[in-house]
C-alpha positions as CSV (number, residue, x, y, z in Angstrom):
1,X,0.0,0.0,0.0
2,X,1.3,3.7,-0.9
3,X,0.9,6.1,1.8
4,X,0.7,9.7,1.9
5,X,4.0,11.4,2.8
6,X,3.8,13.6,6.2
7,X,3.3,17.6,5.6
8,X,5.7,20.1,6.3
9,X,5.4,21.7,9.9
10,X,2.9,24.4,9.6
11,X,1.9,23.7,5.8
12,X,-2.0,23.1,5.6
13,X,-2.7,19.9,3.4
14,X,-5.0,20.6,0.3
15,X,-7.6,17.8,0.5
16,X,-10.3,19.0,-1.6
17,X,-9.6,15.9,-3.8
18,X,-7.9,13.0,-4.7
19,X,-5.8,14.9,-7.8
20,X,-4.7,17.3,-5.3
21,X,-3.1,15.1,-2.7
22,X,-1.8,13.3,-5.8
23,X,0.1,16.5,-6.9
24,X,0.7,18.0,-3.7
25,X,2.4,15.2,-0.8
26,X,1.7,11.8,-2.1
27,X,2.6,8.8,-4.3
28,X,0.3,6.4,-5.3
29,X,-0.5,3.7,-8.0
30,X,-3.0,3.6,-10.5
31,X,-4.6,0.5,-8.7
32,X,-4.8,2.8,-5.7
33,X,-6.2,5.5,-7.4
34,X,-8.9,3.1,-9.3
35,X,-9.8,1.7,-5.9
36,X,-10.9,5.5,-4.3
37,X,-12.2,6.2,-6.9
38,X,-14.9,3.0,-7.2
39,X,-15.5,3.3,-3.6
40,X,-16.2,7.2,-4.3
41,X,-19.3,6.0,-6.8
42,X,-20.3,3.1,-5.1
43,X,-21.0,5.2,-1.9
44,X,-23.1,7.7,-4.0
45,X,-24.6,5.0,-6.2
46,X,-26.0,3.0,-2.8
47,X,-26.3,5.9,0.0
48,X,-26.6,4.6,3.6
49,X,-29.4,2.6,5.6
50,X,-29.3,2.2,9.1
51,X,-32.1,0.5,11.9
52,X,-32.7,0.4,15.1
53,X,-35.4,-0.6,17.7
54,X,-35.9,0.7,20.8
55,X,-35.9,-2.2,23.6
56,X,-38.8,-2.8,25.2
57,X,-39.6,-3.3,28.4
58,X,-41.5,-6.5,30.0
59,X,-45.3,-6.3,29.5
60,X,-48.2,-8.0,31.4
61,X,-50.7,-10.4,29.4
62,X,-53.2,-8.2,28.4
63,X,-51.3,-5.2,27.4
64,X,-50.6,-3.0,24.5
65,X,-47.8,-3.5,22.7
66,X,-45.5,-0.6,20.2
67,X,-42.8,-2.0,18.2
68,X,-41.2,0.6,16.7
69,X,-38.6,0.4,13.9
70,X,-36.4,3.6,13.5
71,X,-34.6,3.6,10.0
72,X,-32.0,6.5,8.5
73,X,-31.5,6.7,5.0
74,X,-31.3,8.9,2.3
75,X,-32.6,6.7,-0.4
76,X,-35.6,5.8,-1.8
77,X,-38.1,3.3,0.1
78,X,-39.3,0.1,-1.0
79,X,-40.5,-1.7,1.9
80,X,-40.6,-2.7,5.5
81,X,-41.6,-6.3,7.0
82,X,-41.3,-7.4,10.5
83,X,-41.1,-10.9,11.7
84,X,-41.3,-13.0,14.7
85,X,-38.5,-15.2,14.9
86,X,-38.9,-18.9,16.2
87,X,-37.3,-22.1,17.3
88,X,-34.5,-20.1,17.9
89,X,-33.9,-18.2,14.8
90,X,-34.4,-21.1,12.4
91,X,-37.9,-20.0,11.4
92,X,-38.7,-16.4,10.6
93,X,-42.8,-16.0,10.2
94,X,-44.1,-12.4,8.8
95,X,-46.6,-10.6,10.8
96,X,-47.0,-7.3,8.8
97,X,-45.4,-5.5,5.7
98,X,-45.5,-1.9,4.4
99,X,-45.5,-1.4,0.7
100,X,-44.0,2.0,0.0
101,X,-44.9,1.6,-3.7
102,X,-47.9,1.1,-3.5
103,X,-48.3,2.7,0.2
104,X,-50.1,-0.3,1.2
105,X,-49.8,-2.2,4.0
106,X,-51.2,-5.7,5.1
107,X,-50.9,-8.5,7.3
108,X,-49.5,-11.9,7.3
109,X,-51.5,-13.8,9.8
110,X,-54.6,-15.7,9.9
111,X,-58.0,-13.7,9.9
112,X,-58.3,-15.2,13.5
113,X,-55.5,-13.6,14.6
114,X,-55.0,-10.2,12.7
115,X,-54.5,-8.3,15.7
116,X,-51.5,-6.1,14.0
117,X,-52.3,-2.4,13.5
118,X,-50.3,0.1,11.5
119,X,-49.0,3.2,13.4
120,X,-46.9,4.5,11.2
121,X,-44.9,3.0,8.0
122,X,-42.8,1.5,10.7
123,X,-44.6,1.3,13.9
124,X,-47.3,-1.7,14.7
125,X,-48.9,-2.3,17.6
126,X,-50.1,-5.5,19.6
127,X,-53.3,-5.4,21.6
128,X,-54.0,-8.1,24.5
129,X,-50.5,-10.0,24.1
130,X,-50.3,-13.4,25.4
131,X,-48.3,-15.8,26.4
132,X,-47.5,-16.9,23.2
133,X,-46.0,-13.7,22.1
134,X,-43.0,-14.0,23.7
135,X,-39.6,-13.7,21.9
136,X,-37.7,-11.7,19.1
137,X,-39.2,-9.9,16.9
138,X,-36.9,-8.2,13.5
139,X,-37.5,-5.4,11.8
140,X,-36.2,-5.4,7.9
141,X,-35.9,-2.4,5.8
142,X,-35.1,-2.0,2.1
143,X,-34.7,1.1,0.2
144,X,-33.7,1.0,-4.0
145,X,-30.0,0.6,-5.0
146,X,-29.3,4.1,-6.7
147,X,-27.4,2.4,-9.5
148,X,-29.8,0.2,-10.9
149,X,-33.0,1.4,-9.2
150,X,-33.9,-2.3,-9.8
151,X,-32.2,-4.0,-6.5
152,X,-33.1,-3.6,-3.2
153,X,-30.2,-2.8,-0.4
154,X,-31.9,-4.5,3.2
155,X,-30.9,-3.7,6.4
156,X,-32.6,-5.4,9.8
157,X,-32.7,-4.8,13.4
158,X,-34.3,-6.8,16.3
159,X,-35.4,-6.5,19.7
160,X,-37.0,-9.3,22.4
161,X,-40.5,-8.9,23.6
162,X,-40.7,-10.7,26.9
163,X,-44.4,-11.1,27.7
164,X,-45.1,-11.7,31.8
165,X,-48.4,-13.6,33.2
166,X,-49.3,-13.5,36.8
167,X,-50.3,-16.6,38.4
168,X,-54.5,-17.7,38.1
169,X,-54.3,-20.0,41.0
170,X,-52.5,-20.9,44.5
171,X,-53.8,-24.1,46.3
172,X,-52.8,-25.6,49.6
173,X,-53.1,-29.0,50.3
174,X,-51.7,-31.5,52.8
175,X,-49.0,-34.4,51.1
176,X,-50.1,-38.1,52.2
177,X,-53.5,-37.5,53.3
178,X,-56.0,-39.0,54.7
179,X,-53.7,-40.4,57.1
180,X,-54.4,-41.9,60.6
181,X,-53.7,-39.9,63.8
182,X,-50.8,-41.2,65.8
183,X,-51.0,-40.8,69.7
184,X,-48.0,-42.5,70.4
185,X,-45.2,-41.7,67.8
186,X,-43.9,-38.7,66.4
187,X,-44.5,-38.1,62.4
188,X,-43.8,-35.6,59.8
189,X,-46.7,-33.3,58.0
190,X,-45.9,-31.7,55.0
191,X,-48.0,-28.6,53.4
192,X,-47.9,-28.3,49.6
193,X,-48.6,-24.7,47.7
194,X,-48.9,-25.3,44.2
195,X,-49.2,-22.0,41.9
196,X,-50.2,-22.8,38.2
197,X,-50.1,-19.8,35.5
198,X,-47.2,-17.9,36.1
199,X,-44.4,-16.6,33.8
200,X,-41.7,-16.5,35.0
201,X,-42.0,-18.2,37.9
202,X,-43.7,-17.0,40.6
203,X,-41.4,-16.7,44.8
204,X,-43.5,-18.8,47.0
205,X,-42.8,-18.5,51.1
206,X,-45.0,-19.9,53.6
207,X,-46.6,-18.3,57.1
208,X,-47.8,-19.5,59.9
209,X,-50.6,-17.1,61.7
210,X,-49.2,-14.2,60.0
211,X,-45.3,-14.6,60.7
212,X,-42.9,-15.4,58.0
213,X,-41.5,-19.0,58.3
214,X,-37.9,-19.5,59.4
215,X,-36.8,-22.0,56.9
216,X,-34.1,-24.5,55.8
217,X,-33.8,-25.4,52.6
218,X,-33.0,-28.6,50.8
219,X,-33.2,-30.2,47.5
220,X,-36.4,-32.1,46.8
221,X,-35.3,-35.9,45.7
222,X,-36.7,-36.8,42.7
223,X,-39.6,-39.6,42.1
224,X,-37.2,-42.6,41.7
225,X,-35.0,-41.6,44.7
226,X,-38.1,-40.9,47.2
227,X,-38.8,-44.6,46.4
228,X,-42.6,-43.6,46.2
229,X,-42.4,-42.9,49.7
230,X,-43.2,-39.9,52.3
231,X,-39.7,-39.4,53.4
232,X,-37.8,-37.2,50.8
233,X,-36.9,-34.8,53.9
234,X,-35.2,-37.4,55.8
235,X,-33.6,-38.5,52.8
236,X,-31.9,-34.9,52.7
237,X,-32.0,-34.4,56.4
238,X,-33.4,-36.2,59.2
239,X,-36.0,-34.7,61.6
240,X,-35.8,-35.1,64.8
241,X,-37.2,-38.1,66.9
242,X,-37.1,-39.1,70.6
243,X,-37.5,-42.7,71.7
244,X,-40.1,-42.8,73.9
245,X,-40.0,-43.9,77.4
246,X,-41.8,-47.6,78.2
247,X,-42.9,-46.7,81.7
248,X,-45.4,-43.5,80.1
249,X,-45.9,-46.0,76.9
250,X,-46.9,-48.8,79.0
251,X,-49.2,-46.0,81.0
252,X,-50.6,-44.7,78.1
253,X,-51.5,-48.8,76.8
254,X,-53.2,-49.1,79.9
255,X,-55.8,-47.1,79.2
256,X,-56.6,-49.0,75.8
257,X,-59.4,-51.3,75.8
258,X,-59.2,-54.6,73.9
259,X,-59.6,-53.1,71.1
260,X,-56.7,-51.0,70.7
261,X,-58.6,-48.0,71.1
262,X,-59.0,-45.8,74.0
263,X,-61.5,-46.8,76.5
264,X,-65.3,-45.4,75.7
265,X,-67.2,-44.5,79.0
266,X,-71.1,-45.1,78.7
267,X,-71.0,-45.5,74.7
268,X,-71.2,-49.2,74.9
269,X,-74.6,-49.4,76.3
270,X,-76.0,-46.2,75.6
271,X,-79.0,-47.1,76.5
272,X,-78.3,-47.4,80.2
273,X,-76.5,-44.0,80.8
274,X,-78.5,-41.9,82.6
275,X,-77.8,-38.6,85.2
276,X,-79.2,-37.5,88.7
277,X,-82.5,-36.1,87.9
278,X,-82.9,-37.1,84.6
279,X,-84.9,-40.5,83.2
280,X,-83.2,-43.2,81.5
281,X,-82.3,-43.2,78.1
282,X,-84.7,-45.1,76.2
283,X,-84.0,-45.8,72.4
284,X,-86.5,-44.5,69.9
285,X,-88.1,-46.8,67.4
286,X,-86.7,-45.0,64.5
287,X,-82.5,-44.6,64.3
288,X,-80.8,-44.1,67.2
289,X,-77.6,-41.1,66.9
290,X,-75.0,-41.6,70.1
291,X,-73.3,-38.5,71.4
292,X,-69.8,-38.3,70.0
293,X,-66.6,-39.4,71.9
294,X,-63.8,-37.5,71.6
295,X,-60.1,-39.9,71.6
296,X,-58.1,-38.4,74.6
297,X,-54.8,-36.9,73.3
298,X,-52.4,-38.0,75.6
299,X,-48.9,-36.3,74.3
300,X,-45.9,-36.6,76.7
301,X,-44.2,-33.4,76.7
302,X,-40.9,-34.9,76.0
303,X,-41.7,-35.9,72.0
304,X,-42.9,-33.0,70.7
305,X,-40.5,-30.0,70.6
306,X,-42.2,-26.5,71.1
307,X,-40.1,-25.0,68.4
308,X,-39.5,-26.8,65.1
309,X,-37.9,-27.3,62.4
310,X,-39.4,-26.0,59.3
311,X,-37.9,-27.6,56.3
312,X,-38.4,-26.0,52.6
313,X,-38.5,-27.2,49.1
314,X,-39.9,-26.1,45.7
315,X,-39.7,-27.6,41.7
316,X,-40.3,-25.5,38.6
317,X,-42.6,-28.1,35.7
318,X,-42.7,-25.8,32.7
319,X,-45.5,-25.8,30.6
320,X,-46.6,-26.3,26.8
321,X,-47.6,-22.5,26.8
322,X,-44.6,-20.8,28.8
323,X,-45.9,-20.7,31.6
324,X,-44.4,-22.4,35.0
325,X,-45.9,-24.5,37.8
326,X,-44.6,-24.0,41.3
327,X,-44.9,-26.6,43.9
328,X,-43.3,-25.5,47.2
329,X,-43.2,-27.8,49.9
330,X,-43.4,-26.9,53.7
331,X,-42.5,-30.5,56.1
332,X,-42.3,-30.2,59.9
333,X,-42.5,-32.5,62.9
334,X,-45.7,-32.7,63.2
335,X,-47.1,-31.4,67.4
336,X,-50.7,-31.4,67.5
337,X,-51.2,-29.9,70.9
338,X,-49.7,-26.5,69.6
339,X,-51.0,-27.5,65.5
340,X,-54.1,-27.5,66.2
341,X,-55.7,-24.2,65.0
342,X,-52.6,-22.9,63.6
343,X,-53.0,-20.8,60.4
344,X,-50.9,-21.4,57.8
345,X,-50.7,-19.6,54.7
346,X,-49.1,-19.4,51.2
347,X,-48.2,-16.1,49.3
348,X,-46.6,-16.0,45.7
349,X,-44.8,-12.8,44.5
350,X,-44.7,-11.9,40.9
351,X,-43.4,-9.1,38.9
352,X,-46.6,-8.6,37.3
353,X,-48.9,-8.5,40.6
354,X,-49.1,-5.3,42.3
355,X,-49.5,-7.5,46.0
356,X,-48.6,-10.9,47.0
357,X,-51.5,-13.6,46.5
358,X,-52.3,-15.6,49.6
359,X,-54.1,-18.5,50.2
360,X,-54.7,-20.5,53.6
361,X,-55.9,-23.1,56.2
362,X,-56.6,-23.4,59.5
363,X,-55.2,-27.3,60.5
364,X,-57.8,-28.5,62.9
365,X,-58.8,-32.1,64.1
366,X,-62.1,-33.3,63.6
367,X,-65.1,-32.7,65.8
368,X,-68.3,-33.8,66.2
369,X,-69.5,-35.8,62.8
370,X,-72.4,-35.5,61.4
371,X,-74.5,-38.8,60.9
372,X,-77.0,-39.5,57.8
373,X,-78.7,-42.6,57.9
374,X,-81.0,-43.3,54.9
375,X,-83.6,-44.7,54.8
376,X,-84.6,-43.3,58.9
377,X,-87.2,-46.4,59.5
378,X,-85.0,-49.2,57.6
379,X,-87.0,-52.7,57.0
380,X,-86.0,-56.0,57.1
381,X,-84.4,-56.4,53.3
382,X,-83.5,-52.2,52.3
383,X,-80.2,-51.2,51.9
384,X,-79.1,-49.3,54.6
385,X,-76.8,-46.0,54.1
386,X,-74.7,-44.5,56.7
387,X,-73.1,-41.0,55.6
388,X,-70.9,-38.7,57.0
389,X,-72.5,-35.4,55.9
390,X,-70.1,-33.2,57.7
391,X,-68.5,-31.7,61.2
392,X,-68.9,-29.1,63.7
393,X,-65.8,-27.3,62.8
394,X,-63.3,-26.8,59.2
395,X,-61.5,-29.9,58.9
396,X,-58.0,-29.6,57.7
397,X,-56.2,-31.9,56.5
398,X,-58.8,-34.3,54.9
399,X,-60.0,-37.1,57.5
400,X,-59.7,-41.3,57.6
401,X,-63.3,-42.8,58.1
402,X,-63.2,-45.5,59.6
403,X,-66.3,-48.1,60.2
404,X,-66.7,-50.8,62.4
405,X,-69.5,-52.7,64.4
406,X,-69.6,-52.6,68.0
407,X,-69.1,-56.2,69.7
408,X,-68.9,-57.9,66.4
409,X,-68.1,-57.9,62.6
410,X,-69.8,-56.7,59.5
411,X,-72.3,-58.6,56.9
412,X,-69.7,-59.7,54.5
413,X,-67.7,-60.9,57.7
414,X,-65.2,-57.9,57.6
415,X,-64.0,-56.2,61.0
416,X,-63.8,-52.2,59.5
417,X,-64.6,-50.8,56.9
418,X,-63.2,-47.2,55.3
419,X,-64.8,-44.8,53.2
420,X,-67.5,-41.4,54.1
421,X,-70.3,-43.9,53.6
422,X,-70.9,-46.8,54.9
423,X,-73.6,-49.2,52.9
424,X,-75.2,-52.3,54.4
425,X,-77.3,-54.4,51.9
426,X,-80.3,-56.3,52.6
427,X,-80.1,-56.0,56.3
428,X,-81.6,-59.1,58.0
429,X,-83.7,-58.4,61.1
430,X,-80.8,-59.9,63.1
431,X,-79.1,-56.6,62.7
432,X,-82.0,-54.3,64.8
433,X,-80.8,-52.7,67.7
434,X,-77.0,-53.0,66.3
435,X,-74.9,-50.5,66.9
436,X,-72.1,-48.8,64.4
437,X,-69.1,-46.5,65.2
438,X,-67.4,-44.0,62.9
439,X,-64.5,-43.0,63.8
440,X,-62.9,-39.9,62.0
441,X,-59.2,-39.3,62.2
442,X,-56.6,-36.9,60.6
443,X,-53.2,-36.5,61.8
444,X,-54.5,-33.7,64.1
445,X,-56.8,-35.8,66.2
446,X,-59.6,-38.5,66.6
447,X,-63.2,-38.6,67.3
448,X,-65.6,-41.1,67.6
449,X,-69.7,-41.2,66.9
450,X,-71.7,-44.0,66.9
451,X,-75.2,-44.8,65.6
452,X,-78.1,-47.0,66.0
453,X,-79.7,-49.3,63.7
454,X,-83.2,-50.0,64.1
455,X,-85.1,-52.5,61.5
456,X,-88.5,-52.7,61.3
457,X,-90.4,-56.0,60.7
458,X,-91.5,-55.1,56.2
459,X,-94.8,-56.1,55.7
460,X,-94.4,-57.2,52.0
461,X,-91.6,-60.0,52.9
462,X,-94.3,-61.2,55.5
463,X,-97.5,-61.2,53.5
464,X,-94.8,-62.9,50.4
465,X,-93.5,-65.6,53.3
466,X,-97.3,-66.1,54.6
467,X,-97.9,-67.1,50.2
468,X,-95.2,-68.9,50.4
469,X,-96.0,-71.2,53.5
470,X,-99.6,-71.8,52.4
471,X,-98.5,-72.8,48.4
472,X,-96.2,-75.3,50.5
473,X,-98.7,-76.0,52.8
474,X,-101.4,-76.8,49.8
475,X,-98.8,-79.0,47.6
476,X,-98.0,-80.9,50.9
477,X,-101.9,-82.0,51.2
478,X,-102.3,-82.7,47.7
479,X,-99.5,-84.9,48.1
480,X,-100.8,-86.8,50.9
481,X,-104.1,-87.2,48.9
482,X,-102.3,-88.5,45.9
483,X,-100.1,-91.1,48.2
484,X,-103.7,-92.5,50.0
485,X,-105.1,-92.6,47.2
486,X,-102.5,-95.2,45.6
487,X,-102.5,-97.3,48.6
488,X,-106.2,-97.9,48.6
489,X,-106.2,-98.3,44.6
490,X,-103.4,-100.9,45.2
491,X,-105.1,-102.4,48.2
492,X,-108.5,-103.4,46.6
């Protein structure tokens, strides 16, 4: 390359054009020469085209959208397209295009989704944008080449539209349940929050009547390692547990009756209970309902600790439409002499929500069921139905019903039976005066109820078994007839 020799000091340098640095300081080549020159005409011949988009910022499902596509040139316009960009660039799909020939402009979607509106020969705006509009988006220019006024010269630019979506819904449920209450042993209770809709994902933190949760974290196992069992927080850290001590245990067995279950005071034999003042408790003819019987908590001191661990966990599931489900997991030792009636709650934050959303429950035992028995006057033959139809208080976390018959078994020879109803088919008159308990359990507590079944003699099975003796009766006779009859025949 031939450069330009240096001026003298305090000479000005005459650059009005090539010839005259030619003449004046420098040396160069024809080939050099020939090269300014072309790049001289080819700059006049294409002038310049620059674009740009203003970045936007993140927008809420639901909102207006402006893209707007800034171009500089100083030639002559032939169009402007923008596209949305897919599968990570590999697919470019128009959306709209400006004709500057014809100054039309028109867009590429379906009818269905023609949502595109023209600003300005560059500008379009997206109403109510969803989910699915997420991503880049380009913006390409092209003007006329000044030689030829037949090519196009294109220049793009592109900018990301991230598109945000609060969460539609936060649940709280408890993990394993219905589960039995355990008087005796110590076991874990795990809350799970689940919050479905949101994009990105949602914060979720747990409280407990009103106070923020201390927690320590862990990493949630996955399916296969939990081993399709209830202890993924001992697999990551163990909870605490106390032995318990045999004198209190033996105590506490004491006061179990054959059974296995806590002795019943004056449920046995309802009928018999009676107070000072008051006349003995005579059974109705229709169905009997026994007061309820609370289980007596008995929890030593020593295995529940008044302060406990909280331990917390949480997986991201993306979804087919961008959006993420949270499921955050809250697992403690579970005490229920300070659980019961605690208030737990679960709040999500989210970029797009002005305040947190909460949801919550109030853990609570069971209290006094609520007994259904249908038909009220059962007869000898009808299928009975026992149902729970509901408690004194809000249960939380879903109870165990459990069924059994007091002093013996069931029709079908069964000890218990589980399940909110409890069904008994064709009753036999064998079963009047029987009596059934329900016993209703969640890891909070246990309560019993029992209930009274009366059966009433059914008039049609009589009048049928009355038919049915007298047809046997009658075919009995003519049988007798038939046999004298031969022997005298036989005789003479």
């Amino acid at each position: 390359m031939v450069g330009i020799t240096a001026p003298v000091a305090g000479e000005p340098v005459n650059a009005d054009g090539v010839w005259d640095l030619l003449s004046n300081k420098g040396k160069m080549t024809v080939f050099s020469l020939c090269l300014l020159l072309c790049a001289d005409l080819l700059d006049f011949a294409v002038g310049y085209l620059t674009v740009t988009i203003e970045p936007l910022p993140p927008v809420v499902v639901g909102e207006t959208v402006t893209l707007k596509c800034n171009f500089k040139t100083d030639g002559r316009l032939r169009e402007i397209v923008w596209y949305r960009v897919t599968d990570g660039g590999t697919i470019k799909q128009k959306i709209f295009t400006y004709d500057a020939m014809f100054n039309t402009n028109y867009s590429h979607m379906e009818d269905y989704r023609k949502r595109e509106d023209l600003v300005y020969q560059s500008t379009v705006r997206l109403p109510e944008v969803r989910i699915s509009d997420n991503g880049p988006y380009e913006c390409h220019v092209g003007i006329y080449d000044r030689a030829t006024r037949e090519k196009v010269v294109l220049a793009s630019g592109n900018v990301f539209l991230t598109v945000m979506s609060p969460p539609n819904n936060i649940s709280v449920m408890a993990e394993n349940t219905p589960a039995p209450f355990s008087r005796y042993q110590a076991q874990n209770f795990t809350l799970v929050c689940t919050a479905k809709g949101g994009k990105p994902a949602p914060s979720v933190y747990f409280k407990r009547d009103g106070e923020l949760i201390e927690v320590i974290s862990y990493v949630q196992p996955s399916t296969g390692e939990q081993g399709g069992t209830s202890a993924g927080v001992r697999g990551a850290r163990p909870l605490i547990s106390r032995d318990l001590d045999d004198t209190k245990l033996h105590r506490s067995l004491s006061l179990l009756d054959p059974e296995g279950r806590s002795a019943r005071l004056y449920t046995e034999s309802p009928q018999r209970f009676h107070t000072q003042g008051q006349q003995a408790y005579e059974p109705s003819p229709a169905t009997e309902t026994i007061p309820e019987t609370v289980v007596s908590r008995e929890f030593p001191r020593w295995v529940h600790s008044t302060d406990p661990l909280y331990y917390f966990s949480h997986i991201h599931v993306p979804q087919s439409d961008g959006s993420v489900v949270v499921q955050a997991k809250l697992t403690w030792t579970l005490n229920p002499q300070l659980d019961n009636d605690a208030l737990f709650s679960c709040e999500v934050k989210h970029p797009a929500l002005s305040m947190p959303m909460q949801t919550e429950v109030t853990l609570a035992a069971p209290k006094g069921p609520k007994l259904l028995m249908t038909p009220t006057r059962a007869k000898v033959g009808d299928t009975v139905r026992i149902t729970v139809q509901g408690f004194q208080n809000e249960v939380f976390p879903e109870p165990l019903f459990t069924w059994t018959q007091v002093g013996g078994h069931m029709l079908d020879g069964s000890t218990e039976r589980e399940g909110r109803e409890l069904v008994l088919e064709r009753v036999p008159a064998e079963l009047n005066g029987s009596m059934y308990r329900c016993t209703a359990q969640n890891p909070l507590g246990s309560t019993d109820t029992h209930i009274r079944l009366i059966v009433f003699e059914n008039p049609s099975m009589m009048k049928r078994n009355q038919n049915n003796e007298a047809t046997g009766a009658h075919a009995l006779g003519l049988t007798w007839i038939a046999i004298v009859f031969t022997v005298t025949v036989e005789l003479t």
